[in-house]
Every structure is written in structure tokens, then in C-alpha cells.
C-alpha positions in Angstrom: 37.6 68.9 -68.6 37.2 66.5 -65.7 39.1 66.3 -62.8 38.3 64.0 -59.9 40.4 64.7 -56.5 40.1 62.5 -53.6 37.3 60.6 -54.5 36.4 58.3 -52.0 33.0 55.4 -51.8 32.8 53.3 -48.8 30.6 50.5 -48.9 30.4 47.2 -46.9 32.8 44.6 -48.2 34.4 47.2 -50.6 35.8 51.4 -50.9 37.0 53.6 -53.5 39.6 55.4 -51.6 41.5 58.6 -52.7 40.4 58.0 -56.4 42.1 60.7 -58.2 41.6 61.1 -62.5 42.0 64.0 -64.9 40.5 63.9 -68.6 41.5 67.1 -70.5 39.0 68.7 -72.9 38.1 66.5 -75.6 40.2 63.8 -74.5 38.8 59.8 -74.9 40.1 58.0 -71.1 39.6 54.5 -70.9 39.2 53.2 -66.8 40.6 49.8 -66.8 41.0 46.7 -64.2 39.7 43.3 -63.2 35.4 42.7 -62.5 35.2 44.4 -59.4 37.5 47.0 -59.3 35.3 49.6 -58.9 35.5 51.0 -62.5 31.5 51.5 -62.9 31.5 52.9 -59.1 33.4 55.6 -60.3 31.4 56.5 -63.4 28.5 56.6 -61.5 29.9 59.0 -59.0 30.3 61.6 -62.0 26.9 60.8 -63.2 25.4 61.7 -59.3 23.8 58.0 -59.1 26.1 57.0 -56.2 26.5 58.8 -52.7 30.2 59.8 -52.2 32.4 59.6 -48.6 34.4 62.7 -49.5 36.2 63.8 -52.5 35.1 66.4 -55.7 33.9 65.8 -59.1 35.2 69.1 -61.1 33.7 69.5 -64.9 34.2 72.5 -66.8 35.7 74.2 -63.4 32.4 73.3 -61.4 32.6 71.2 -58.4 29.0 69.1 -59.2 29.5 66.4 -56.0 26.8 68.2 -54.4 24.5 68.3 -57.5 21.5 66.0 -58.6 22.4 63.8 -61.9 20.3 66.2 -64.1 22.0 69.1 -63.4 25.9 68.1 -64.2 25.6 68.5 -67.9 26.6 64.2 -68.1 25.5 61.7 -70.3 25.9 57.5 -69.8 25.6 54.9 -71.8 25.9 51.3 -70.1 26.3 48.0 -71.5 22.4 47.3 -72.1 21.3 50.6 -72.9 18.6 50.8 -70.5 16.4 52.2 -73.1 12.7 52.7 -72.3 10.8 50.3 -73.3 6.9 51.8 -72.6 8.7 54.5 -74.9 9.3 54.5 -78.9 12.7 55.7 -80.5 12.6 59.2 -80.8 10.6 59.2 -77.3 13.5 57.4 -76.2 16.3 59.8 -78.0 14.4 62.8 -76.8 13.4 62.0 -73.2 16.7 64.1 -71.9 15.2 67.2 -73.1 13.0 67.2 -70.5 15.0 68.5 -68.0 17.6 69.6 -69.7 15.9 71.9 -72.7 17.6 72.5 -76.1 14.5 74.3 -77.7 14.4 75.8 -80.7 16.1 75.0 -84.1 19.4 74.3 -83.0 17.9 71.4 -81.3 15.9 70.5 -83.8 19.0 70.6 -86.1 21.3 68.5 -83.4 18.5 66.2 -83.4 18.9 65.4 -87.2 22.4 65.2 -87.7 22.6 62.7 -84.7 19.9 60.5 -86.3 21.4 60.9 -89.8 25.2 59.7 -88.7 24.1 57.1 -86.1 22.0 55.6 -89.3 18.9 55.6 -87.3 16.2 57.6 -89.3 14.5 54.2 -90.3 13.9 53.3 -86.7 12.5 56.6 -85.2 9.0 55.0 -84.8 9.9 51.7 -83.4 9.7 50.0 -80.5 12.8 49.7 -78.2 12.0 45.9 -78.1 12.4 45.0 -81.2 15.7 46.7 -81.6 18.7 44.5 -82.5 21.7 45.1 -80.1 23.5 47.4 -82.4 20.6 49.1 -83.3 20.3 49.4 -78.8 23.1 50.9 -78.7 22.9 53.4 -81.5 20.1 55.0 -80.0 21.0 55.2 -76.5 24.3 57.3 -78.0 21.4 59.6 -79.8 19.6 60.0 -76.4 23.2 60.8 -74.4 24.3 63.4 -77.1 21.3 64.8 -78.1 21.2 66.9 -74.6 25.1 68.2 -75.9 26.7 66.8 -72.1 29.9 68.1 -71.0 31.1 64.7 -71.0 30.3 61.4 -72.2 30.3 58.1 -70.0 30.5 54.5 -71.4 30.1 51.9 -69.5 31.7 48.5 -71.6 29.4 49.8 -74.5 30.3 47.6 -77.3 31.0 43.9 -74.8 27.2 43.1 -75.1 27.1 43.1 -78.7 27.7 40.2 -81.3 31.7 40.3 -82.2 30.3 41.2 -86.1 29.4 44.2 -84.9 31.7 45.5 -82.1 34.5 47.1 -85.0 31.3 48.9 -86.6 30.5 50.5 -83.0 34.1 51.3 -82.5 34.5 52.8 -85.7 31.2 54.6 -85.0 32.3 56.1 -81.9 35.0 57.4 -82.8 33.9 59.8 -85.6 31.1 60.8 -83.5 34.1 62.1 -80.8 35.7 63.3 -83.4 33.1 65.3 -84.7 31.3 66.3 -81.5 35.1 66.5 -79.4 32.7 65.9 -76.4 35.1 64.5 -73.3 35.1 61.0 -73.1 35.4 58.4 -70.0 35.0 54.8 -70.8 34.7 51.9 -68.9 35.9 48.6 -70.8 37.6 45.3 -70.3 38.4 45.2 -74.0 41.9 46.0 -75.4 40.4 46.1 -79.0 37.9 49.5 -77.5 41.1 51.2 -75.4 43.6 50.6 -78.2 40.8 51.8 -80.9 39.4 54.7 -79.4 40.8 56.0 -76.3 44.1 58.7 -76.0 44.4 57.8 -72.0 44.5 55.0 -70.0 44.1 54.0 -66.7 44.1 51.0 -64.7 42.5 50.0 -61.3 42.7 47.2 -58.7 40.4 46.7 -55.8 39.2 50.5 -55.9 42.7 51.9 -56.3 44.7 53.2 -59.3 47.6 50.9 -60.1 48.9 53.5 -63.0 47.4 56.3 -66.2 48.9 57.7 -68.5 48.7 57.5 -72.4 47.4 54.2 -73.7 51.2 53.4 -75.1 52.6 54.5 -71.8 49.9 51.7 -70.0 50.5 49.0 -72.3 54.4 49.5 -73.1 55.6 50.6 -69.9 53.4 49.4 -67.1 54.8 49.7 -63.6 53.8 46.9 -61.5 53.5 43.2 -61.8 49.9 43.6 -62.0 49.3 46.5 -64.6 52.2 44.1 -66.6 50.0 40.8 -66.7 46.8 42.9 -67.1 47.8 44.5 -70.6 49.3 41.0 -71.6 52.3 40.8 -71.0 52.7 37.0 -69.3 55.9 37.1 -69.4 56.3 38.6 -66.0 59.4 37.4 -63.8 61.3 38.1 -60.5 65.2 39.3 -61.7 67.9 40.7 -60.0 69.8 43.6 -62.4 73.9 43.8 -63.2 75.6 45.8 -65.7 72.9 46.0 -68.3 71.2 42.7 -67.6 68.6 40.9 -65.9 69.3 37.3 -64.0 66.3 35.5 -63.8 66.1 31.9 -62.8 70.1 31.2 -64.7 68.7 33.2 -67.9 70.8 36.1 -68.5 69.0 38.6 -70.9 70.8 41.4 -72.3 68.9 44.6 -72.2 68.9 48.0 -74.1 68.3 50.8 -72.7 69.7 49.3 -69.3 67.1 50.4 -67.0 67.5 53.9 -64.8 66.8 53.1 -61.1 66.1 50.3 -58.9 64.0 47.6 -60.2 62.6 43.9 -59.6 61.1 42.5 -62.4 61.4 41.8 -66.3 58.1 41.8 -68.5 58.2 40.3 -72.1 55.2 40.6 -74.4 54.2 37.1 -75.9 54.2 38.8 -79.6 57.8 40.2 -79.0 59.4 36.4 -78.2 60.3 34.4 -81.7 60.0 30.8 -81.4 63.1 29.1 -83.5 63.8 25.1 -84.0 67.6 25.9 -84.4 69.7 27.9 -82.4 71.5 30.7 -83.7 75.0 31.1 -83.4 75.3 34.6 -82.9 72.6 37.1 -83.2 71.0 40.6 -81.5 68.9 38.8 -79.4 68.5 36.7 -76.3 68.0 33.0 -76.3 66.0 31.1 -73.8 66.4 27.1 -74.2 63.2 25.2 -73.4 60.9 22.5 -73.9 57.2 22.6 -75.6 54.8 22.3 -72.9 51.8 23.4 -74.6 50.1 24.8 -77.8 47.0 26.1 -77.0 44.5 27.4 -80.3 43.7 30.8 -79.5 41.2 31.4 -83.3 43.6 33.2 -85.7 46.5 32.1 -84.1 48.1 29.7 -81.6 49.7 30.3 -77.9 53.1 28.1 -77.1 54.0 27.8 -73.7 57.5 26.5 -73.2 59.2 25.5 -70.1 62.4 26.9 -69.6 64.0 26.4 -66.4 61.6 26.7 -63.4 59.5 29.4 -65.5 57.1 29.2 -68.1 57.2 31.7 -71.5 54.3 32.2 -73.4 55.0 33.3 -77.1 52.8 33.5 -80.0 52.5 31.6 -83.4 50.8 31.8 -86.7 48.4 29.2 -87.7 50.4 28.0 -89.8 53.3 27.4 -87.7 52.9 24.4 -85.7 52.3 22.5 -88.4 55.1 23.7 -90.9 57.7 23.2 -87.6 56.3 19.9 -86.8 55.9 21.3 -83.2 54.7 18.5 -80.2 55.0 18.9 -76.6 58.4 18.0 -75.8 60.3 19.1 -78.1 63.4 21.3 -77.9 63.0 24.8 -78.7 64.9 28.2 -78.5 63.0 31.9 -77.9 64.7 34.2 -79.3 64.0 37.6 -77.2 65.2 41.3 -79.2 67.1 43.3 -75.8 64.7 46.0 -76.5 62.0 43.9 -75.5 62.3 43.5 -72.0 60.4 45.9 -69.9 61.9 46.5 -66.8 60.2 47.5 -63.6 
């Protein structure tokens, strides 16, 4: 387990203040937030390669803020590896062992069964440098494992590499957590990595947590405007509440469950609004009258932006659509919005 209490990191134009995070045993957390939030800051301060203002790392029940990075049982893997490259593979995969020893045949053993399910037997005598990405990143997990860490560190592992092989890292990383059950922390600012492999989630803003919990809790339920629009949901709105609805801008939107306590905003996930040529005359959902503003081609499917009122809704279409609708800008249209769909916060 780690637990990080009061973790603070001042440094000029920027500080990490009061930075607290707990990842149970064997648990995969994802850290979360815009470029500069301060997401690598904090995985460095676990690995030791960053000075701390106050605070405590805790792993395994140990308080290791005062220890060098060699002796808090960590591994990292960053974005480019930083593999050696005056150093082979296996020089590369064992250079941990050095000060951190696993002699004898159990390392010998851990050793092989890391090379033979990271598929990287073929490679051991190669150079670094002629590595493809994938191939990178492969052995820089064999050289963070191999020394069995407490807990495992990524930092956006799988963003450098070419989008044919990002699903083949994921999928690779998570058997090897789910066969090693070493305690994971990963930084990404991929959806795709959090939803894939991690059980946790949080998410940070200008060195502060805006909210954790489990990844459905972060993505279903955030609770702030900015959490809301950075999991996806654009649909983010000022509303005033009455009697199980929300008022926002002369919409009224029908809500179920009406929301428990005081609250200022709606959120609507683009995939959750149904884009319909005719209006219904009586149905389970809400309807929001509009105009096409925009179609914008997203790859494997298409992003309408409609104006309604003063506000703008994003929904989203098949490819398909557009074309069998006969869609232009302009043209009248009505989102249909299930009451269960609206977050309220």
C-alpha cells in the first residue's frame, strides 16, 4: 500500500500543496489532470528524485521521504523509457540488481518469466537503439519488475507509441498486474489507459486534487465543473434546481433521481444526448430544440454541435448519420436527453 499525507513541493512559479493519495495493495490508480498539473511531480516524489517541502510517502507502512530512490523498493517507467543506451538489453533489464540484489535462482527464475511474457527473449542481445518503441517500452517494464518493487510507477507509458500498438501495451500491462498484483500508480492523459487498466482514479488541477475515487465514480459522477469537462462531459451548464428539475437557460430538464443537496450545475455526456429530425410527441426523455451549428469529423464518428438557446450541446453521431439525415448547418433539430442522464452537481 501507498499512502501519501500532506505532500507538499514548492517551486518558483508552481507548488504541490497538501497532496494527499492512498493506493491499496494491489490496486492500479491512475493520477489525472491538464499538462502541468503536477501529476509527474508527484510520481517523482515517491520515486525520491524530487526534494519535498513537508509531507510523508508511506509504502508497506514505511515512511521513505527521508530515503535515497534506491532504497524505497520503487520502480518507474516514463514515457521514453530512458533505457541505456551504452548498455545492451539484458544489461539494461538487469542494471537494478545492482543495488538492489535478487541473487540466486529465484532471480534467475523472475528474470525468465519476465522475458518470456513481455515476448522479449529475441532481443536480449540488442542494442537499445535499434529498439522499436514497443519493443522500448517492453524492456524498460522487464528492468522495473525484475527488482520485484513495492510499487510500480508509470509515467504516460503507452502516449509515445504508434496508436497500432497502444491496445497491445495495455492489454500487456494488465496481465502483468494481474499476475505480479504489484501496486500500481500511473500517470496518463489517456481515457482509453484509465478506463482499460486502472481500478482508481484521480484527478488534479494546478497541484491540487479536484476529486478520486473509483474510475466510474470520476467519470460518472464528477464533482466540479472542471473534473465534469475533463472526463468529457461538454455538456456542462449553470442551472437553478425546483422540484425534480433543472432550469437552465428556459430548458427545463426533468431529472431522476432528483439530486440530494444543494447544487449548481447540470452535466450531460455527449454519447448520452440522441439527435432526432422529428419531435416526439410524448416520450421518457427531455427535448432541447435547436439549430445545427456544426458537424465536426472526429475518425469513426462525427461531433454535432447544436445551438440551443444561448448554449451550445455537443452530441455524438455515427458515420453514417449525417448523411442518412441529410444534416447541414441550420437545420432544425431536437436532442432528446434520457432524465437519468443528467449529472447534477
Amino acid at each position: 500500500m501507498i499512502k501519501i499525507e500532506n505532500l507538499t513541493i514548492k517551486l518558483p512559479g508552481f507548488s504541490l500543496e497538501n497532496f494527499n493519495l492512498r493506493v491499496e495493495p494491489g490496486g492500479f490508480s491512475a493520477l489525472l489532470g491538464p499538462t502541468g498539473a503536477g501529476k509527474t511531480l508527484v510520481l517523482e516524489a515517491v520515486a525520491g528524485l524530487c526534494s519535498i517541502s513537508k509531507g510523508k510517502i508511506i509504502i508497506n507502512g514505511r515512511d521513505v521521504a527521508g530515503l535515497g530512490p534506491e532504497k524505497r523498493g520503487v520502480g518507474i517507467v516514463y514515457q521514453d523509457c530512458a533505457l541505456f543506451p551504452n548498455l545492451d538489453v539484458r544489461e539494461n533489464i538487469t542494471f537494478g540488481l545492482r543495488y538492489q540484489p535478487k541473487g540466486g535462482q529465484g532471480g534467475t527464475d523472475r528474470f525468465d518469466w519476465l522475458v518470456e511474457n513481455l515476448g522479449i527473449g529475441h532481443l536480449l542481445g540488442r542494442d537499445v537503439v535499434s529498439l522499436s518503441g514497443g519493443e522500448r517500452q517492453r524492456v524498460a517494464l522487464a528492468r522495473a519488475l525484475l527488482v520485484e518493487p513495492s510499487l510500480l510507477l508509470l509515467d504516460e507509458p503507452i502516449s509515445a507509441l504508434d496508436p497500432n500498438f497502444r491496445q497491445e501495451i495495455r492489454e500487456l500491462l494488465k496481465r502483468l498486474h494481474q499476475k505480479t498484483k504489484v501496486t500500481c500508480l500511473m500517470v496518463t492523459h489517456d481515457f482509453s489507459d484509465v478506463l482499460f487498466l486502472a481500478d482508481r482514479a484521480a484527478v488534479m488541477s494546478r497541484g491540487k486534487l479536484e476529486q478520486k475515487g473509483s474510475v466510474d465514480e470520476v467519470f460518472n459522477n464528477p464533482s466540479s465543473p472542471f473534473v465534469a469537462r475533463f472526463v468529457g462531459m461538454k455538456n456542462v451548464f449553470e442551472a437553478e434546481f425546483s422540484e425534480g428539475c433543472a432550469l437552465v437557460n428556459g430548458w427545463r430538464l426533468n431529472l431522476n433521481p432528483a439530486p440530494k443537496g444543494l447544487c449548481g450545475h447540470v452535466a450531460i455526456r455527449p454519447e448520452n444526448i440522441f439527435l432526432s429530425l422529428d419531435k416526439p410527441d410524448s416520450c421518457r426523455e427531455n427535448v432541447i430544440t435547436g439549430r445545427l451549428a456544426d458537424l465536426v469529423d472526429l475518425g469513426p464518428y462525427w461531433e454535432a454541435r447544436v445551438s440551443a438557446g444561448s448554449e451550445m450541446m455537443t452530441t455524438i453521431l455515427s458515420k453514417s448519420e449525417p448523411l442518412r439525415l441529410g444534416l447541414k448547418p441550420g437545420r432544425e433539430v431536437h436532442l432528446l436527453v434520457p432524465y437519468d442522464a443528467v449529472h447534477c452537481f
